[in-house]
C-alpha positions as CSV (number, residue, x, y, z in Angstrom):
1,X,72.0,84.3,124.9
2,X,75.4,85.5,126.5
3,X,79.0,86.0,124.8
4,X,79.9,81.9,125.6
5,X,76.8,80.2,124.2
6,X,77.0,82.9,121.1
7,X,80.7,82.7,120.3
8,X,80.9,79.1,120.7
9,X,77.9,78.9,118.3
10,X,79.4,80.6,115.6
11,X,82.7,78.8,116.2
12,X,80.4,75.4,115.0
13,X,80.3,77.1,111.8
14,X,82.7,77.2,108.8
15,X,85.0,80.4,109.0
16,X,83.4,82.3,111.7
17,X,84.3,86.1,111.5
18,X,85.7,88.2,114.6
19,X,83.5,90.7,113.1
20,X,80.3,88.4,113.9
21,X,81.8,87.7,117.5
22,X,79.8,88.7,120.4
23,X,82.5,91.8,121.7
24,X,82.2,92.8,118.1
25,X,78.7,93.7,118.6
26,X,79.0,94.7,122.3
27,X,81.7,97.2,121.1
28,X,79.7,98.7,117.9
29,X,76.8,99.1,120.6
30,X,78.5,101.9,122.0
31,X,78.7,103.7,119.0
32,X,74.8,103.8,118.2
33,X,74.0,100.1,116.8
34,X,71.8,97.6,118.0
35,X,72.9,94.1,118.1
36,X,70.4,91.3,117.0
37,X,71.4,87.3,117.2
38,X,70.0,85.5,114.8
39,X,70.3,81.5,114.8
40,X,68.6,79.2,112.2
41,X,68.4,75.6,112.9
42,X,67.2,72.4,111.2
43,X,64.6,70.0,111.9
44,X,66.4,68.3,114.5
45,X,67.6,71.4,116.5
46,X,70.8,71.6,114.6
47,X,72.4,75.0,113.7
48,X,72.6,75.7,110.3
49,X,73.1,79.6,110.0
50,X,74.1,83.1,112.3
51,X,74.3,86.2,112.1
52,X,75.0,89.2,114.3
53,X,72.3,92.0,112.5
54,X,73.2,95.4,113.6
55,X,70.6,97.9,113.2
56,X,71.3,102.0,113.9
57,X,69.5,105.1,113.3
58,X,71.5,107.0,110.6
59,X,73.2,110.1,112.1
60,X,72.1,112.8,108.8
61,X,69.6,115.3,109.5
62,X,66.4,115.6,107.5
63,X,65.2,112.6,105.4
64,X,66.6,110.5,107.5
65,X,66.5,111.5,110.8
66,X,64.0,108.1,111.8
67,X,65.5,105.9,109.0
68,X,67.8,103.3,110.1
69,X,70.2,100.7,108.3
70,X,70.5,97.1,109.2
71,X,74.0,95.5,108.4
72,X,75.5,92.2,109.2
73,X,79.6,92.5,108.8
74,X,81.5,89.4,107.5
75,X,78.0,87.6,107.6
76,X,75.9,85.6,107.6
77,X,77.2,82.4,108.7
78,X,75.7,79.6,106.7
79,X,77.4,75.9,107.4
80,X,76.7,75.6,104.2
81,X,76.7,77.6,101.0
82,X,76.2,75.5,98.4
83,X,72.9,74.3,100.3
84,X,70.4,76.4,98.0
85,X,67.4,75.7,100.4
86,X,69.2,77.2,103.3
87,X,70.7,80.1,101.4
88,X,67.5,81.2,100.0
89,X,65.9,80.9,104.0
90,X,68.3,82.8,105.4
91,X,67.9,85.7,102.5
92,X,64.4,85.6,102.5
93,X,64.5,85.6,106.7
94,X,66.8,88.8,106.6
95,X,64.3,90.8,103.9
96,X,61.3,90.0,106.2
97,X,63.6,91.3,108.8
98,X,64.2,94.6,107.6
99,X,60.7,95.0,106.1
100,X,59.7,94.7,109.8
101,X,61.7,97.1,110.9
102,X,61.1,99.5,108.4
103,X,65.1,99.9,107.5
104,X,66.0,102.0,104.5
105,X,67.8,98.9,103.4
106,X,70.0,95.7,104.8
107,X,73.9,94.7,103.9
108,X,75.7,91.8,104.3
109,X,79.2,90.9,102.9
110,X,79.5,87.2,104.3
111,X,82.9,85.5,103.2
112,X,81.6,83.5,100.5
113,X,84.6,82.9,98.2
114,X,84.3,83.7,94.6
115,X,88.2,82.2,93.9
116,X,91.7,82.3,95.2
117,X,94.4,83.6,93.5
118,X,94.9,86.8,90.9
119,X,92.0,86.4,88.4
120,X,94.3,85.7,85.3
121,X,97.1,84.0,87.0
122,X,97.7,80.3,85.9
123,X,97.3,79.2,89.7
124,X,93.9,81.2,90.1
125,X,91.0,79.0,90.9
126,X,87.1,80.2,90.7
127,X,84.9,78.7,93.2
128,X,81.7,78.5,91.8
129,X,79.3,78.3,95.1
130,X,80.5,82.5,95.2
131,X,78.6,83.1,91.1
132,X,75.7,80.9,92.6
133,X,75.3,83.1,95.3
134,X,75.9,86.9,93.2
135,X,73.5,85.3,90.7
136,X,70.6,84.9,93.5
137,X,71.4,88.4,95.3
138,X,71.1,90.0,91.8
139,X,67.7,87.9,90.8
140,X,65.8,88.9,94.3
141,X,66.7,92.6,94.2
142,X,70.2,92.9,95.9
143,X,73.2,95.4,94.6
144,X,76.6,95.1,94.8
145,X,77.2,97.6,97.1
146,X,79.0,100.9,96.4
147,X,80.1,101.2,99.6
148,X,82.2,98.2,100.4
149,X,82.7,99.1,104.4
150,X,85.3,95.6,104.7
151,X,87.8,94.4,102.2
152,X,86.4,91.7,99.4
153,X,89.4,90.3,98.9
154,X,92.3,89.4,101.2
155,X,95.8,87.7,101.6
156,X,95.9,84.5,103.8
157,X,98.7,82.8,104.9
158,X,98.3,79.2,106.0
159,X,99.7,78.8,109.4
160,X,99.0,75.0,109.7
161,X,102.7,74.7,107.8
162,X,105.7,74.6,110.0
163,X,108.1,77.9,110.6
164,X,110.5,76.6,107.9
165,X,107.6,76.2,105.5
166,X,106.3,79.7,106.1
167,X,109.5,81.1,105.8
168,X,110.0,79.4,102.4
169,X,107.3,80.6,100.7
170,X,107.8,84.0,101.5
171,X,109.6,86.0,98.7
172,X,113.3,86.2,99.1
173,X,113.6,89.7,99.7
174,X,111.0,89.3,102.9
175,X,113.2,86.9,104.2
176,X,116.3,88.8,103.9
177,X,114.3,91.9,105.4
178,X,113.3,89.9,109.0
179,X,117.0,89.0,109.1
180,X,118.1,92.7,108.4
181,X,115.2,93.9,110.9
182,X,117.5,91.8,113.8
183,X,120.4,92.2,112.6
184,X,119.8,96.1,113.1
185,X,118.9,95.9,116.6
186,X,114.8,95.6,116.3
187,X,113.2,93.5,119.2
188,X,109.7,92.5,119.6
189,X,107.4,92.4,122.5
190,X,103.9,91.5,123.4
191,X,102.1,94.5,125.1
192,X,99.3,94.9,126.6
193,X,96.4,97.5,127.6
194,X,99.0,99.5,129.1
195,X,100.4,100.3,125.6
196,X,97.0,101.7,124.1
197,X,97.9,104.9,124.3
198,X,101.5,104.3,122.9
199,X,99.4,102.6,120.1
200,X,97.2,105.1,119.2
201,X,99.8,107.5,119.4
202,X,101.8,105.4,116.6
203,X,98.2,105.4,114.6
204,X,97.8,109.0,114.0
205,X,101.1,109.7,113.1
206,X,100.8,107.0,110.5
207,X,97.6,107.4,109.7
208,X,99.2,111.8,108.7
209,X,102.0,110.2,107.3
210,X,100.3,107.9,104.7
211,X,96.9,110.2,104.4
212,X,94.4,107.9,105.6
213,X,91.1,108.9,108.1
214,X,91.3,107.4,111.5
215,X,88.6,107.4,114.1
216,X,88.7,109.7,117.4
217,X,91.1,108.1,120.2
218,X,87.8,106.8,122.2
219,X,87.2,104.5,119.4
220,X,90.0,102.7,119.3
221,X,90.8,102.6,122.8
222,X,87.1,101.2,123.5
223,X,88.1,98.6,121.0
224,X,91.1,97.7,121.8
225,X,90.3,97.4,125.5
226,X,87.4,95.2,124.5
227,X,89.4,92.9,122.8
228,X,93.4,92.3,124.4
229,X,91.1,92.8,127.7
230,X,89.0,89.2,126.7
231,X,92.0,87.6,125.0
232,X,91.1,88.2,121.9
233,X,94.1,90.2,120.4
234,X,97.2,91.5,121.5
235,X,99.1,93.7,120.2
236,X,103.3,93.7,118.8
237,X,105.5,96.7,119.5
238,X,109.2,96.7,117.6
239,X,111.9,98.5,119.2
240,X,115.4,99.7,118.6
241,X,117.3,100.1,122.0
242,X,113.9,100.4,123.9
243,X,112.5,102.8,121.7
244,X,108.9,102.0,120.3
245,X,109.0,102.0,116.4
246,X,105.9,100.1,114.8
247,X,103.2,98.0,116.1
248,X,100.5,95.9,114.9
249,X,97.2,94.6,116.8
250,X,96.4,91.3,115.4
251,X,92.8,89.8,116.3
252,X,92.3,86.2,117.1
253,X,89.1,83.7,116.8
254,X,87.7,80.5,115.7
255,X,91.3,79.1,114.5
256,X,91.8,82.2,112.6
257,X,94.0,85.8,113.3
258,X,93.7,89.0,111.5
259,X,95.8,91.4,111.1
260,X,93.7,94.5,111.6
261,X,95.9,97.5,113.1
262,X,99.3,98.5,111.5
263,X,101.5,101.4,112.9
264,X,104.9,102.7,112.4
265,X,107.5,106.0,113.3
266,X,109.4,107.9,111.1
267,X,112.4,107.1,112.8
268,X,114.2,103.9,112.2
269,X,112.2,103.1,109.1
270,X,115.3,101.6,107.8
271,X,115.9,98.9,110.0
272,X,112.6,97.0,108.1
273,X,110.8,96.7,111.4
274,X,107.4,96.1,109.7
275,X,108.9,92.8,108.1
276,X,110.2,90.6,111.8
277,X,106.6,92.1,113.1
278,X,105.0,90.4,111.0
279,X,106.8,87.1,111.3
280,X,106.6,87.2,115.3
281,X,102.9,87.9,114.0
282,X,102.6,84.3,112.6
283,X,104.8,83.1,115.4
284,X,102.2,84.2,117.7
285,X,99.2,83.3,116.5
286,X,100.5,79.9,116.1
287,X,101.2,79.5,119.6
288,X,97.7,80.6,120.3
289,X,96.5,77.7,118.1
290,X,95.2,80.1,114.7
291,X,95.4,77.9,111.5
292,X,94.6,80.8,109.2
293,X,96.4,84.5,109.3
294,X,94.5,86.6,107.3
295,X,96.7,90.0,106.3
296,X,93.1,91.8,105.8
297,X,93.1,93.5,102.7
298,X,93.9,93.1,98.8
299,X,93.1,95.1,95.6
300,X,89.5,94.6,94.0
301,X,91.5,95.1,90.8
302,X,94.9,93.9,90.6
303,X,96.2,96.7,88.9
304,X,99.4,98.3,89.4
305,X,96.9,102.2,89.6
306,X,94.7,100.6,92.5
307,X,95.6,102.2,95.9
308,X,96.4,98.9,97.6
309,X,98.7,97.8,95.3
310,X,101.9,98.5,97.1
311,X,100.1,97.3,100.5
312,X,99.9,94.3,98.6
313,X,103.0,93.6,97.4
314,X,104.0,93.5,100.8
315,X,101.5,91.1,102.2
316,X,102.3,88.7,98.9
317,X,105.5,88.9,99.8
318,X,104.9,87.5,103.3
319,X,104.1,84.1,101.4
320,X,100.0,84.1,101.5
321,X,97.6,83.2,99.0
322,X,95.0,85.5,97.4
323,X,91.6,85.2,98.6
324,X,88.7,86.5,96.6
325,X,84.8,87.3,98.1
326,X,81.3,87.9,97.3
327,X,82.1,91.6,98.7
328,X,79.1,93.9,100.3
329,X,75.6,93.6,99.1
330,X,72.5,96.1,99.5
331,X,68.8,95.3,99.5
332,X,66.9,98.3,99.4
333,X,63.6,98.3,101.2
334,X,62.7,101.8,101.2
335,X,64.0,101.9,97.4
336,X,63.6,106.1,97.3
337,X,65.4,106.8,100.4
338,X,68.0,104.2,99.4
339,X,69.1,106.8,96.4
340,X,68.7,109.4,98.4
341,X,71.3,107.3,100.9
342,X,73.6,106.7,98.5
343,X,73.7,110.5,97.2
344,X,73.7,112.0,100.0
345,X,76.2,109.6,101.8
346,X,79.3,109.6,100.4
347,X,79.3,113.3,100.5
348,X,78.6,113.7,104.3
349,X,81.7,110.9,104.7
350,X,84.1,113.3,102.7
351,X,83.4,116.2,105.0
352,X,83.8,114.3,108.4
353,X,87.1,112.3,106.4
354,X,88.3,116.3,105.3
355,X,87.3,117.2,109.2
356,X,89.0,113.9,110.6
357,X,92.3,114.7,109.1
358,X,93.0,118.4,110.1
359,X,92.0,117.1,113.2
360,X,94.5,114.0,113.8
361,X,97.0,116.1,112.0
362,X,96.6,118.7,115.0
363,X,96.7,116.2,117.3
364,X,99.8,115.0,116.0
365,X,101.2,117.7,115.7
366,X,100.7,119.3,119.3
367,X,101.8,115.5,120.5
């Protein structure tokens, strides 16, 4: 199978994932994992399921220097979920899988959708398909994972409405903020592999500014190469009399764009060029026929003390509707080294995290 055949394969499927997208897999290759197509089909040849299963060798010395993890992001792919037959194939297909392969365990976190909407809300809506499936992950020996590697939940904005439509569900303040953004000088243009450098430049110092972990400069460049070089993103850069601001690299497939990248300056933060990026955002990804703009990321609590609660009043305000998913699953095949994963895990990630952020913060500051 080549990147064509695959990505139009998953395309056939409802919501396919840029994460479960041939480059996707190509890219993470690089970095140590092992892609792995998987296609189920029915009796008469039809496809009915997908995923991309990437398997790696864990990088921690000792126990688990010949253990490896199988994951599958933003999948599997199932045409349909409510198909209990199919569902319990595929997860019975992926444990015989892993057994095979002798993985200390296997994760998914397919976008099954448990509801839409703040739970609570008088507008919130369960979707009943996403218990169904929890329920049967729980009964044949999955756990909700504690390390949820992709957002559960997200903000989407329906880009099937016209401009005027999009522009009048956003909150008022949004609105007067895009208008402010021009009004102030802010211009947006489409860049191009040219302006990787500018971008990652823009990351870091956000990424000191705001105290997040970035990866090295490799990573991203790798990526974003991969990706604005197939046509499958581009990226926006705002500036003020020629100046480079902010900049976002939105991601594009299947009908559907994601916003996965956001940078910014210190300088010029109050001309609100954040807000008109994201509406040339939407713009964009219209002209490039994307139905769907998913603002990638929302609380799993929506709680004024959870750390993405101020990120999310800005994507709410951009006029999207809460999305809510089954999240990231484990099934532990090697049940002892699993615990011993999980213990010993998340405190290797807060070293390299501590590590990664003295080291951005040098290269920002000697930048």
């Amino acid at each position: 199978m080549d990147e064509k055949s695959w990505n139009s394969l998953i395309a056939s499927l409802p919501e396919p994932h840029i994460l479960q997208t041939w480059q996707w897999s190509r890219f993470k290759a690089l970095y140590g994992w092992s892609p792995d197509p998987l296609v189920w089909h029915d009796h008469h040849g039809g496809i009915q399921a997908a995923a991309m299963v990437l398997t790696r060798n864990l990088p921690v010395p000792g126990f688990f220097r010949s253990s490896r993890v199988m994951y599958i992001p933003k999948g599997p792919l199932l045409r349909e979920w409510n198909d209990v037959d199919l569902r319990r194939q595929v997860f019975a297909d992926l444990r015989a899988r892993a057994v095979k392969n002798g993985v200390i365990f296997i994760k998914i976190d397919p976008e099954v959708r448990m509801g839409v909407g703040v739970p609570g809300k008088p507008d919130a809506e369960e979707i009943q398909v996403g218990y169904k499936c929890a329920s049967e992950l729980f009964t044949q020996g999955w756990k909700f994972s504690d390390e949820q590697v992709q957002f559960k939940n997200t903000v989407m904005v329906d880009l099937s409405l016209s401009e005027e439509q999009l522009l009048a569900r956003m909150k008022q303040k949004t609105r007067y903020n895009i208008r402010l953004a021009g009004r102030k000088g802010v211009t947006v243009r489409v860049g191009g592999l040219a302006d990787i450098d500018l971008l990652y430049s823009m990351y870091a110092e956000t990424s000191v500014r705001d105290g997040f972990v970035i990866r090295s400069k490799d990573y991203y460049q790798t990526g974003w190469e991969t990706f604005i070089g197939s046509g499958m993103a581009f990226p926006l850069i705002a500036e003020v009399e020629g100046e480079p601001v902010a900049a976002l690299v939105i991601y594009y497939f299947g009908g559907r764009a994601w916003y996965m990248y956001g940078m910014s300056r210190d300088i010029h933060r109050e001309k609100m060029a954040n807000y008109l990026l994201q509406w040339k955002a939407m713009q964009h990804a219209k002209e490039v026929g994307c139905k769907a703009y998913d603002l990638w990321g929302a609380p799993d609590e929506f709680t004024h003390d959870d750390p993405l609660w101020g990120v999310y009043r800005f994507k709410k305000g951009l006029g999207g509707e809460v999305v809510r998913h089954l999240g990231a699953w484990d099934l532990p095949i090697r049940p002892f080294y699993y615990r011993m994963y999980t213990q010993v895990i998340p405190r290797l990630l807060s070293l390299m995290r501590s590590r990664g952020r003295a080291r951005i913060r040098d290269e920002v500051m000697k930048g």
